[in-house]
TIDO-248171 format. One line per field, with one value per residue (C-alpha): residue number from 0; residue in one letter; x negated, y negated, z negated. Coordinates in nm, 4 decimals. Each point is the difference from the previous one (the first is absolute). Layout:
// TIDO-248171
seq = NUM, ...
type = a, ...
px = X, ...
py = Y, ...
pz = Z, ...
//
This chain:
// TIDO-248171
seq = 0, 1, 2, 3, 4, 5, 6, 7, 8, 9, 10, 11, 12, 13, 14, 15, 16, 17, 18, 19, 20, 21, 22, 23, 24, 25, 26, 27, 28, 29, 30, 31, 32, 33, 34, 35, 36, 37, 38, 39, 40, 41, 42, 43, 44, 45, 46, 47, 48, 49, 50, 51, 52, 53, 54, 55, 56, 57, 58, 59, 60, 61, 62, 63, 64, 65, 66, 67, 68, 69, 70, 71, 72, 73, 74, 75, 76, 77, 78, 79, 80, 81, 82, 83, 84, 85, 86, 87, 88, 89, 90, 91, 92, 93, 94, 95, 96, 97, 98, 99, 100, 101, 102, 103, 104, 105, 106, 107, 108, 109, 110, 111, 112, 113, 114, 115, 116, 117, 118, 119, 120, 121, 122, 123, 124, 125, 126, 127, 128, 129, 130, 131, 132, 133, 134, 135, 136, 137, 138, 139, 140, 141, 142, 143, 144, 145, 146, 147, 148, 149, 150, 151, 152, 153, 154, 155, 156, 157, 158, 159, 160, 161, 162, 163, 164, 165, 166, 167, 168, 169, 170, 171, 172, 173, 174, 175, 176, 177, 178, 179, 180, 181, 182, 183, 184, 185, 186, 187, 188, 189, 190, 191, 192, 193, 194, 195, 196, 197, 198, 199, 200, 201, 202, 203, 204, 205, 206, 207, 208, 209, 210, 211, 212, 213, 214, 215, 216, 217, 218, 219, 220, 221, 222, 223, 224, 225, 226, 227, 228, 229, 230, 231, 232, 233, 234, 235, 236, 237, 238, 239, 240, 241, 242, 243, 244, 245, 246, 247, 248, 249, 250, 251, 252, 253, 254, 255, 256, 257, 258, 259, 260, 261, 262, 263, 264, 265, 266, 267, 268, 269, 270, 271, 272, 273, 274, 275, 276, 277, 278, 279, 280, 281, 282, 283, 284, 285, 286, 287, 288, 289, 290, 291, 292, 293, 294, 295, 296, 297, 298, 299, 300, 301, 302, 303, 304, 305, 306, 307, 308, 309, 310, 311, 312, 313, 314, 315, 316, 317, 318, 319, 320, 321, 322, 323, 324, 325, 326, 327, 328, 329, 330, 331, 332, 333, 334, 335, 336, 337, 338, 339, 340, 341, 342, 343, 344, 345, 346, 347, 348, 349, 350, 351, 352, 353, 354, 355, 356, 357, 358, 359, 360, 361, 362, 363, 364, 365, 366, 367, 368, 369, 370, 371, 372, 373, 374, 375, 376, 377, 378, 379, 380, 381, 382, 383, 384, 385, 386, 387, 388, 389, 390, 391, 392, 393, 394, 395, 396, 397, 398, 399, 400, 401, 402, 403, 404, 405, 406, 407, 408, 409, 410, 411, 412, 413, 414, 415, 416, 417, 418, 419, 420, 421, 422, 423, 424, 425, 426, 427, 428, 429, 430, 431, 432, 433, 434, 435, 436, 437
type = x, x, x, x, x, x, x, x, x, x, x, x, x, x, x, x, x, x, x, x, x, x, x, x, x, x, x, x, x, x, x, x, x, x, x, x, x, x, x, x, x, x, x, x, x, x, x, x, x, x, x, x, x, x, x, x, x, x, x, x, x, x, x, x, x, x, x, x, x, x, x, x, x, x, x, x, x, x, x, x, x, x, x, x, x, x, x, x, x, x, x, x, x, x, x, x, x, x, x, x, x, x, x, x, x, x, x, x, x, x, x, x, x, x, x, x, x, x, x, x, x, x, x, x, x, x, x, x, x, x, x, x, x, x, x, x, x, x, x, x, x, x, x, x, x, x, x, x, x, x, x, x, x, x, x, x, x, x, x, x, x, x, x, x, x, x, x, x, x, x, x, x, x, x, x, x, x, x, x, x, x, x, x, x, x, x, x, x, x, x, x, x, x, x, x, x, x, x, x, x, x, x, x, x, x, x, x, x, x, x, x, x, x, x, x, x, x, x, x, x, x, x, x, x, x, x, x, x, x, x, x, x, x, x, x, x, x, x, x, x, x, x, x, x, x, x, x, x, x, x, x, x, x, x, x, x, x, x, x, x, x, x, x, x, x, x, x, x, x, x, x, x, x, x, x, x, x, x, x, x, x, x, x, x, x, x, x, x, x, x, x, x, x, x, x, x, x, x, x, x, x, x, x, x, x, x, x, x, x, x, x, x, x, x, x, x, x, x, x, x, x, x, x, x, x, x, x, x, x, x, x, x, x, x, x, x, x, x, x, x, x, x, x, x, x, x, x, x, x, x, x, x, x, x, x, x, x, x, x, x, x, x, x, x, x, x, x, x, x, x, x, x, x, x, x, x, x, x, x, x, x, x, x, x, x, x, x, x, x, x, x, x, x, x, x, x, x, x, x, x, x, x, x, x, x, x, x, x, x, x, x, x, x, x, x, x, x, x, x, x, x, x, x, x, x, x, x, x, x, x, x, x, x, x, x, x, x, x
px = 1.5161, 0.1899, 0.2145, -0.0638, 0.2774, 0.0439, 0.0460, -0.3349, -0.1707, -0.3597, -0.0072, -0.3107, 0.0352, -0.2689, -0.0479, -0.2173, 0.1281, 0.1489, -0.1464, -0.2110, 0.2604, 0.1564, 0.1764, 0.3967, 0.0908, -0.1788, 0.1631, 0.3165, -0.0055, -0.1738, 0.3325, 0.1796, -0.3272, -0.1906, -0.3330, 0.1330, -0.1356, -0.4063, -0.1183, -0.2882, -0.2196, 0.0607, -0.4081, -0.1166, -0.2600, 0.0634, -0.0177, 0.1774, 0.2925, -0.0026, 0.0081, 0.3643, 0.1146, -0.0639, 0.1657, 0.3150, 0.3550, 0.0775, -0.2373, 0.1053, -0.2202, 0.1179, -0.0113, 0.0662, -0.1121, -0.2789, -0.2853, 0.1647, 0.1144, -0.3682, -0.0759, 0.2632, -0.1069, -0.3715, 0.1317, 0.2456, -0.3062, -0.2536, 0.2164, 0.2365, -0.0616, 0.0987, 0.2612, 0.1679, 0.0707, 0.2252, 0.2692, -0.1438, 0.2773, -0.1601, 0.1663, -0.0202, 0.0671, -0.2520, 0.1357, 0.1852, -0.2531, -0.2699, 0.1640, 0.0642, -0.3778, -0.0602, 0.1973, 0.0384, -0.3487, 0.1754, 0.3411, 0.2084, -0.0370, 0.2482, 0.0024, 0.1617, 0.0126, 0.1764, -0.2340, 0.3348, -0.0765, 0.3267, -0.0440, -0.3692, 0.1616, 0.3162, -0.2865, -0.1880, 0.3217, 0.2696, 0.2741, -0.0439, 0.2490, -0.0390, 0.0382, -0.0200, 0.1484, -0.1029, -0.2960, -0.2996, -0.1289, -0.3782, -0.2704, -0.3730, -0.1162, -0.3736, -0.1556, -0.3840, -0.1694, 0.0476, -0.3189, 0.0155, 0.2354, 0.0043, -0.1299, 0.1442, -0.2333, 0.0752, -0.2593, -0.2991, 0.1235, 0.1169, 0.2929, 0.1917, 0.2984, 0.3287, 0.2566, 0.3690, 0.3111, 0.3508, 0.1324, -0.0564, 0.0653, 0.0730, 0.3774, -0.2170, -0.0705, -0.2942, -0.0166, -0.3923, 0.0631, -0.0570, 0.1770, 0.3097, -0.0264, -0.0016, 0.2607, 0.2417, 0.0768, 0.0631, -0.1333, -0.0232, -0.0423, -0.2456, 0.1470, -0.0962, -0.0775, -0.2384, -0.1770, -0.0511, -0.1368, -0.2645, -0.0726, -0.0475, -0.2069, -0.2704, -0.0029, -0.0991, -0.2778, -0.1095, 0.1452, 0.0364, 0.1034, 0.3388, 0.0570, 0.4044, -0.0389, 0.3655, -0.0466, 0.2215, 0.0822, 0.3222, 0.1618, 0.1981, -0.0914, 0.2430, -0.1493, -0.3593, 0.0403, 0.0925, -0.2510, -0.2887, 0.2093, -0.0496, -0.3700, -0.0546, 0.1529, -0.2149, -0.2999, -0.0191, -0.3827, 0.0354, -0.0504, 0.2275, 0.0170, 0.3077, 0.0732, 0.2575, 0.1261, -0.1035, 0.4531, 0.0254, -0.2080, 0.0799, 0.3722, -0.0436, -0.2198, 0.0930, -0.1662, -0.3533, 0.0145, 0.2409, -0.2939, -0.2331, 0.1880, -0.0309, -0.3876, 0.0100, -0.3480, -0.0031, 0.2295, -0.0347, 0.1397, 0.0136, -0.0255, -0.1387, -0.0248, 0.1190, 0.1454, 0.3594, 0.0473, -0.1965, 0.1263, 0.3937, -0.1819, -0.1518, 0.4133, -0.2032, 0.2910, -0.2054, -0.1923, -0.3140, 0.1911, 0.1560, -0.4270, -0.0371, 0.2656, -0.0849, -0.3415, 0.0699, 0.2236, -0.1895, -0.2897, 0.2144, 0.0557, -0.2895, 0.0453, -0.2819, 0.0741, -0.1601, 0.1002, -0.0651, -0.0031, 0.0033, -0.1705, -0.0416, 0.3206, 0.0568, 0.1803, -0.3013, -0.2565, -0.2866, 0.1742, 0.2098, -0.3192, -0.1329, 0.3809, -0.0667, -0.3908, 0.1647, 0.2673, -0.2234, -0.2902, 0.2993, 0.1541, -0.3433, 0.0819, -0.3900, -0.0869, 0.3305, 0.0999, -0.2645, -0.1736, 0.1345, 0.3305, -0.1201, -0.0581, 0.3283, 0.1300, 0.3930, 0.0797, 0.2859, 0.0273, 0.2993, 0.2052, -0.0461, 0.3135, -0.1285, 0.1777, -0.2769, -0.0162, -0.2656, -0.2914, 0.0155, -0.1746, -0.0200, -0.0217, -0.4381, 0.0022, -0.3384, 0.1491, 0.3613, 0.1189, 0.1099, -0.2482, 0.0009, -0.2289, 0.0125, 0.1319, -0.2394, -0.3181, -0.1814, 0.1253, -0.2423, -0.1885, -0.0032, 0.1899, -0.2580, -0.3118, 0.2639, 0.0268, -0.3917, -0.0511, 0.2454, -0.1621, -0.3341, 0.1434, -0.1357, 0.2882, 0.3114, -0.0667, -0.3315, 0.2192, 0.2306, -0.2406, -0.1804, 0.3541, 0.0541, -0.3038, 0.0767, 0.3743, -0.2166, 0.1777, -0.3426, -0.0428, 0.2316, 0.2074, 0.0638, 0.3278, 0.1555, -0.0310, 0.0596, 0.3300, -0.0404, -0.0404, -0.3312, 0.0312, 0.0497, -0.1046, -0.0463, -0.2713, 0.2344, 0.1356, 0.3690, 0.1378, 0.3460, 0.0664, -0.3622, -0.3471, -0.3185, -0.1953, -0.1701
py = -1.2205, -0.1677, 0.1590, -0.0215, -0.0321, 0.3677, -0.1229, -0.0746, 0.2312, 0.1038, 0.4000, 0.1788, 0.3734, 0.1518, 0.3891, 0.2353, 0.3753, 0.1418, 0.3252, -0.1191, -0.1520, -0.3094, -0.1553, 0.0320, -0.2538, -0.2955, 0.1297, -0.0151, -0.3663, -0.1206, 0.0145, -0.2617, -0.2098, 0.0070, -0.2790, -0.0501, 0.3263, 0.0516, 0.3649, 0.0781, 0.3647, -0.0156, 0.1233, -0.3372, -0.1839, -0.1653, -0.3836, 0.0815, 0.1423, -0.3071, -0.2127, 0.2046, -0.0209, -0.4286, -0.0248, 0.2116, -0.1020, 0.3617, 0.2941, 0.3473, 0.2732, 0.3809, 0.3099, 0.2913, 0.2363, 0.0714, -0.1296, -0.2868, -0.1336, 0.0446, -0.2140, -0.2355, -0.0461, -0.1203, -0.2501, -0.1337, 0.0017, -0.1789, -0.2694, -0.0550, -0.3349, -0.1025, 0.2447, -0.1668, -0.2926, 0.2406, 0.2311, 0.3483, 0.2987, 0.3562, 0.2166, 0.3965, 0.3395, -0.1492, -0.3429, 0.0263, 0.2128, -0.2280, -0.2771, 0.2254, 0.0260, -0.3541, -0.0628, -0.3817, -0.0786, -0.0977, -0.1848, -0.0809, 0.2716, 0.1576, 0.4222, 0.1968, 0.3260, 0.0681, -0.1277, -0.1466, -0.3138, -0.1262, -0.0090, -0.1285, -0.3046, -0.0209, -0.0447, -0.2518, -0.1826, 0.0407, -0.2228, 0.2747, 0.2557, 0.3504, 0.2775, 0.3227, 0.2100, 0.0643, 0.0091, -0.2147, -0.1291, -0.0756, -0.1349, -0.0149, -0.2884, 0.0780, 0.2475, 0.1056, 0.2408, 0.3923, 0.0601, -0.2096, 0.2512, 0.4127, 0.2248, 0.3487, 0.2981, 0.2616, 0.2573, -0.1909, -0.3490, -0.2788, -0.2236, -0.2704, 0.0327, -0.1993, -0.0691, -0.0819, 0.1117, 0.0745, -0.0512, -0.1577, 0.1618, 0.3805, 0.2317, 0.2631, -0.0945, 0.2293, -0.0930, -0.0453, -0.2517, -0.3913, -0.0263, 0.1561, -0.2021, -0.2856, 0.0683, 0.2055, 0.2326, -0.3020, -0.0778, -0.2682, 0.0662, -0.2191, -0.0666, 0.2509, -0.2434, -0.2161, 0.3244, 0.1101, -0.3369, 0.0444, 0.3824, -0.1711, -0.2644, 0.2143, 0.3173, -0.3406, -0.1012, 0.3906, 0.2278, 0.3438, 0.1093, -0.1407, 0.0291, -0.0579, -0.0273, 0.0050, 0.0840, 0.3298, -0.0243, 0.1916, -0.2603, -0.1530, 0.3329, -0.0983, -0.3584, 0.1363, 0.2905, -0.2179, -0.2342, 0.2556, 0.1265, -0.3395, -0.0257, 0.3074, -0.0471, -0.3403, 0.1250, 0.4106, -0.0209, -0.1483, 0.2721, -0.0800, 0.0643, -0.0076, 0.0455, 0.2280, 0.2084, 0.3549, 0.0674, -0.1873, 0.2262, 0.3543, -0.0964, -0.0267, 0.2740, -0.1993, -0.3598, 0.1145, 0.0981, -0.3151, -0.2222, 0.1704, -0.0656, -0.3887, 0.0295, 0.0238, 0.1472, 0.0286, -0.0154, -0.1861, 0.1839, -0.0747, 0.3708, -0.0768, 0.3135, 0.3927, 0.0212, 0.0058, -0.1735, -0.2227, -0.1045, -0.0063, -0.2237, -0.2506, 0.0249, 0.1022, 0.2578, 0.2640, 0.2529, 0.2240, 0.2272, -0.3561, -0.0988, 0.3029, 0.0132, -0.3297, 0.0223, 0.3622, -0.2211, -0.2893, 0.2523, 0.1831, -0.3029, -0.1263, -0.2756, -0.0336, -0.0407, -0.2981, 0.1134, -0.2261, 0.1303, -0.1037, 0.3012, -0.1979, -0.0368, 0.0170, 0.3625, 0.1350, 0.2648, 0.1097, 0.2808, -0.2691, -0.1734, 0.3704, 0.0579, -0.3511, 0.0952, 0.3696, -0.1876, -0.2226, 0.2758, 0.2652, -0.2809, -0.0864, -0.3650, -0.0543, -0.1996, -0.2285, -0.0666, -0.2896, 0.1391, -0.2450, 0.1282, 0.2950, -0.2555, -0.2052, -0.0566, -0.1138, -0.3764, -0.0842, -0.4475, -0.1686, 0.0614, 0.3627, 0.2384, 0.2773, 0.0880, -0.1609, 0.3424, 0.0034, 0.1073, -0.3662, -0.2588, -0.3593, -0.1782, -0.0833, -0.3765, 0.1272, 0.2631, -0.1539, 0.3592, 0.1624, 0.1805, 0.4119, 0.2648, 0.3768, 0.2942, 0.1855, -0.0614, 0.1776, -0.3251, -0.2780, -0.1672, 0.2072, -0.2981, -0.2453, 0.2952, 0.0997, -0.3828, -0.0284, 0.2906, -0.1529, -0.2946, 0.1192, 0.2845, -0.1057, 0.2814, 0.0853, 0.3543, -0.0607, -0.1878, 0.3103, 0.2558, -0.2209, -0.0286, 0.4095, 0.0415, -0.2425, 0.1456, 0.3436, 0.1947, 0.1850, 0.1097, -0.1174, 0.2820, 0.1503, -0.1564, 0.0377, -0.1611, -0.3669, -0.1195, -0.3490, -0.2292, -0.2184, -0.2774, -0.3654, -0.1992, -0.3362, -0.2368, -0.1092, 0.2764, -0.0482, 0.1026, 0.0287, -0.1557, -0.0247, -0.1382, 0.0398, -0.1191, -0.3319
pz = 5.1312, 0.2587, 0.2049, 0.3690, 0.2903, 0.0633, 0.3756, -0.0152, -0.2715, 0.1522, -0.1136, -0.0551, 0.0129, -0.1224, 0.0766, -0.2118, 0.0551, 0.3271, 0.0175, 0.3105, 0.2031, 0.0979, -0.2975, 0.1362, -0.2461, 0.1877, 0.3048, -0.1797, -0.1131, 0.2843, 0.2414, -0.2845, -0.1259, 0.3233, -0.0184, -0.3727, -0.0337, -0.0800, -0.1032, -0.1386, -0.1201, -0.3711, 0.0087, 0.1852, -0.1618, -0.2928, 0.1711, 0.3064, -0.2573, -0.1899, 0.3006, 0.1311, -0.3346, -0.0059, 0.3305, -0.1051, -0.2200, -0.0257, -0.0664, 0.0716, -0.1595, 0.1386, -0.2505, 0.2076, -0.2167, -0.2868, 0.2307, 0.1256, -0.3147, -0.1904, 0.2743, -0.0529, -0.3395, 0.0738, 0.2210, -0.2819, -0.2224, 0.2044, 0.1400, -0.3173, 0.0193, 0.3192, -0.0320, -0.2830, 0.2395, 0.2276, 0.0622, -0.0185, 0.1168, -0.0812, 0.2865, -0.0094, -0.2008, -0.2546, -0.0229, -0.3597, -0.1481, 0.1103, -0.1569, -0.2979, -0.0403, 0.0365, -0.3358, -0.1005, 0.2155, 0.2628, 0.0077, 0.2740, 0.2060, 0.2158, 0.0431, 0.2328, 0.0123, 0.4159, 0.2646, 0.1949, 0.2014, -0.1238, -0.3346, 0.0141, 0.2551, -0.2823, -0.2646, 0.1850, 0.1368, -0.2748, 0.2353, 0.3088, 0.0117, -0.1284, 0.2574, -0.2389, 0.3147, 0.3655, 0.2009, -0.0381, 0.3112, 0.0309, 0.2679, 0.0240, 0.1303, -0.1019, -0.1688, -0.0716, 0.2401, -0.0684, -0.0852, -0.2831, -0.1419, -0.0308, 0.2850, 0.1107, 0.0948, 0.2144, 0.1330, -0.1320, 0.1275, -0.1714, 0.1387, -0.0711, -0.2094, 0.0144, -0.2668, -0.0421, -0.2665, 0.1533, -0.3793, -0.3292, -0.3137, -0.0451, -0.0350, -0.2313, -0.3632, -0.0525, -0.4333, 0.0091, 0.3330, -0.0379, 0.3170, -0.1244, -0.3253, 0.1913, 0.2578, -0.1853, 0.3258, 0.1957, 0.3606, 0.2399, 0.3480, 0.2919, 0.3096, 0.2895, 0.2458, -0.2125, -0.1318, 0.3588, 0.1428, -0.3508, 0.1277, 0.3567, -0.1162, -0.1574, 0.2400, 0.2589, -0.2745, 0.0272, -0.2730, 0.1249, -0.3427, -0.2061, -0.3470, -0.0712, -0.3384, -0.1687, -0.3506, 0.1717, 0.3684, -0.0426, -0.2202, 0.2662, 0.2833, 0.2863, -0.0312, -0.0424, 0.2561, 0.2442, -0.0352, 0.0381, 0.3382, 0.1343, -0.1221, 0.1788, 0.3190, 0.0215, -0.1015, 0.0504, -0.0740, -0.3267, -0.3137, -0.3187, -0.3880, -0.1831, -0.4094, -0.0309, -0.3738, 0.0051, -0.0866, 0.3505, 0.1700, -0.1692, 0.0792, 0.3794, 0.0916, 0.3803, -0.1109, 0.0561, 0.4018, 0.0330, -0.1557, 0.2330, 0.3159, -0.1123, -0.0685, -0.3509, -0.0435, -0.3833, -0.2989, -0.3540, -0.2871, -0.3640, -0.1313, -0.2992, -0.2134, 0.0648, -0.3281, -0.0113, -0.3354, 0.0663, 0.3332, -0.1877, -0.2828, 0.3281, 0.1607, 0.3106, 0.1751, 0.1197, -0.1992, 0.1523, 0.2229, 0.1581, 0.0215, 0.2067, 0.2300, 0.0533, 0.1158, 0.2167, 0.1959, 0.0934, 0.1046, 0.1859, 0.1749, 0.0205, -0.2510, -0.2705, -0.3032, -0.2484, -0.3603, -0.3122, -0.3635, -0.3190, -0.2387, -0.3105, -0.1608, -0.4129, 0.1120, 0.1882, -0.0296, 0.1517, 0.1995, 0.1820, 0.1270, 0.0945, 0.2006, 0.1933, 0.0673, 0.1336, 0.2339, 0.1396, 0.0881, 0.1332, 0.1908, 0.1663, -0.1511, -0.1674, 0.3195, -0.0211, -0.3813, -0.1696, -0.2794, -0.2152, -0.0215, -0.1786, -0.2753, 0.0087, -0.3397, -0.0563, -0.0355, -0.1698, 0.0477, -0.1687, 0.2443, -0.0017, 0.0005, -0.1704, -0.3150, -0.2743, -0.2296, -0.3066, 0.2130, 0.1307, -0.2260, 0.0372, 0.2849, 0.0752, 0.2014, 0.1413, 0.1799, 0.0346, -0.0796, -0.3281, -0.1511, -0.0694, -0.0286, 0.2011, -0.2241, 0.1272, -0.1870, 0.2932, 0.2369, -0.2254, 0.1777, 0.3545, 0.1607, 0.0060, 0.0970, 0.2962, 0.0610, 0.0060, 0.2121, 0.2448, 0.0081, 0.0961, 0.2495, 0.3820, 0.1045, -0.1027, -0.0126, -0.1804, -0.2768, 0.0128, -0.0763, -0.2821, -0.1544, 0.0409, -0.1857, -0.2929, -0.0843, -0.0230, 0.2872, 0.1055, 0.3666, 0.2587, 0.1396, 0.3154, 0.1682, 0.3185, 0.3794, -0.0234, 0.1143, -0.0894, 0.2892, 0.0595, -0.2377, 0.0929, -0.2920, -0.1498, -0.1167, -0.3072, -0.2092, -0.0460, -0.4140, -0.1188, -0.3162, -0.0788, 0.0966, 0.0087, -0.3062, -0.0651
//
């Protein structure tokens, strides 16, 4: 293969994960590679792939996460030919196990594991300078319309839905977390002023909703904080969601009525389990009565609250699923948490920092996880029947019910006056450290 002037490298960025939003990474390289730059749905027909790939010196594949990189690796396979002929640069959580996976079938290939614009551009241009510190600065020149991508809905509506980051990377190193495998408690931040002329940009093309999806939002908080001020004073109208740790939020019973005053309409929140030991084995920082606190603060705000879980873990029995099933129904959550997260089951990739204990076998390339079984006999096989239900579930709460019924909890119960507030939710479900199966 012969190397071409890195002045003048065409890159092909081809996306196949993003949770339903705009890939950030293209809008991260397009500032430095501007019309060198082509990108490209990693789910494009086959010809018009092949086409991108001809036209390109480097290839950039992105493995956010389990989805992404599955993805990833179909492209690999059907265009391995053309392939061979190029640079390829996995970017993402998933990069090295991906490439672990691949084994000796493909050679040549580049992983890495931080989606940092400057290490993808130091990859790609090996004589440019490495910036490892300060901001990254960003513009979007063009970008596809927003109804290409995820949709918010709020009292029966759906609306458009805008996306930026404020940082890359995350300060928490949650052990079950790619991202913290990846980034090792380090952050970058973007620069204010280009993330607010992106937030301007796409409240013009329509999006009454914005996503700020930081892997946390609190990771750099005066930074972050001060960002969403600004996005708020521009645009008062415009509804929010931020990801924030359940520890953040228990420790500043204040932090939900100051999101609220900045439109924050709902919180992300990887709670995961309510089991104490097995939150301490996940290095999560809170434990159940954290989870609670939590969530009476945001409603007393006003602030909804967006949990995720993962109930299938080698430590887990069937009473944990039953606790999750109870704090969803007493939190009047049925009608805002997917049904597939009742069926999440741990992934633990290479880059995993979970300690690797004997109820870890070997590690399965189909899954790009290490294998294990549940403890609990009484867990075998209800993840994929909670995964099926989920996927035939028109509602929410229909999917939560089915699910009640399966773990064997009989009748729902009485509970008390809803204090949750009206949901706002999205057409793409959002998972921590998971995703939804193949």
């Amino acid at each position: 293969m012969t190397a071409p002037r890195t002045d003048a490298a065409r890159v092909l960025l081809i996306t196949t994960y993003d949770l339903g939003h705009r890939p950030q990474l293209a809008a991260l390289l397009q500032a430095e590679l501007a019309d060198r730059l082509t990108v490209v749905d990693g789910k494009a027909d086959a010809a018009v792939l092949a086409s991108e790939i001809r036209s390109a010196d480097w290839i950039i594949l992105t493995t956010p996460m389990l989805t992404g990189a599955l993805i990833a690796e179909q492209v690999l396979a059907a265009h391995t030919d053309l392939l061979a002929a190029r640079h390829v640069l996995l970017v993402g959580a998933y990069a090295t196990t991906t490439l672990h996976a691949l084994g000796e079938t493909h050679h040549g290939i580049i992983a890495l594991d931080r989606d940092d614009p400057e290490l993808v551009l130091g990859a790609i241009e090996p004589e440019r300078p490495l910036r490892r510190g300060g901001r990254r600065h960003y513009r979007v020149t063009t970008s596809e319309p927003l109804d290409r991508y995820r949709h918010a809905e709020r009292n029966g509506s759906w609306q458009l839905a805008g996306y930026a980051e404020t940082t890359l990377g995350c300060r928490h190193g949650c052990l079950h977390c790619p991202v913290a495998g990846a980034w090792h408690g380090r952050i970058v931040t973007l620069d204010a002023t280009d993330v607010l002329a992106d937030i301007d940009r796409q409240v013009e093309a329509g999006a009454s909703h914005l996503s700020l999806g930081d892997a946390d939002f609190l990771s750099a908080p005066r930074h972050a904080l001060a960002i969403l001020r600004s996005v708020h004073e521009r645009h008062p109208q415009l509804s929010v969601d931020v990801t924030i740790k359940i520890a953040e939020l228990a420790a500043d019973p204040t932090l939900p009525a100051r999101l609220a005053e900045l439109g924050v309409a709902f919180v992300i929140s990887a709670v995961e389990s309510l089991r104490d030991d097995i939150l301490d084995r996940l290095g999560k920082g809170h434990h159940a009565h954290d989870v609670l606190a939590a969530r009476d603060a945001l409603f007393a705000a006003g602030v909804g609250l967006h949990p995720t879980f993962i109930p299938f873990t080698p430590w887990s029995r069937l009473e944990d699923l039953h606790d999750i099933l109870r704090f969803v129904w007493d939190s009047h959550l049925e009608d805002v948490v997917e049904p597939v997260q009742y069926g999440i089951e741990l992934l633990v990739p290479t880059s995993s920092l979970l300690e690797i204990g004997p109820e870890f076998g070997d590690f399965d390339p189909a899954t790009l996880s290490r294998r294990w079984n549940p403890s609990d006999p009484r867990l075998d096989g209800l993840a994929p029947r909670i995964r099926a239900i989920a996927a035939r579930s028109a509602r929410y709460d229909e999917g939560f019910r089915a699910v009640w019924e399966l773990a064997g909890l009989g009748a729902l119960p009485s509970r008390g006056p809803r204090r949750a507030p009206a949901p706002t939710l999205m057409s793409e479900a959002w998972f921590c450290c998971a995703a939804p199966p193949r």
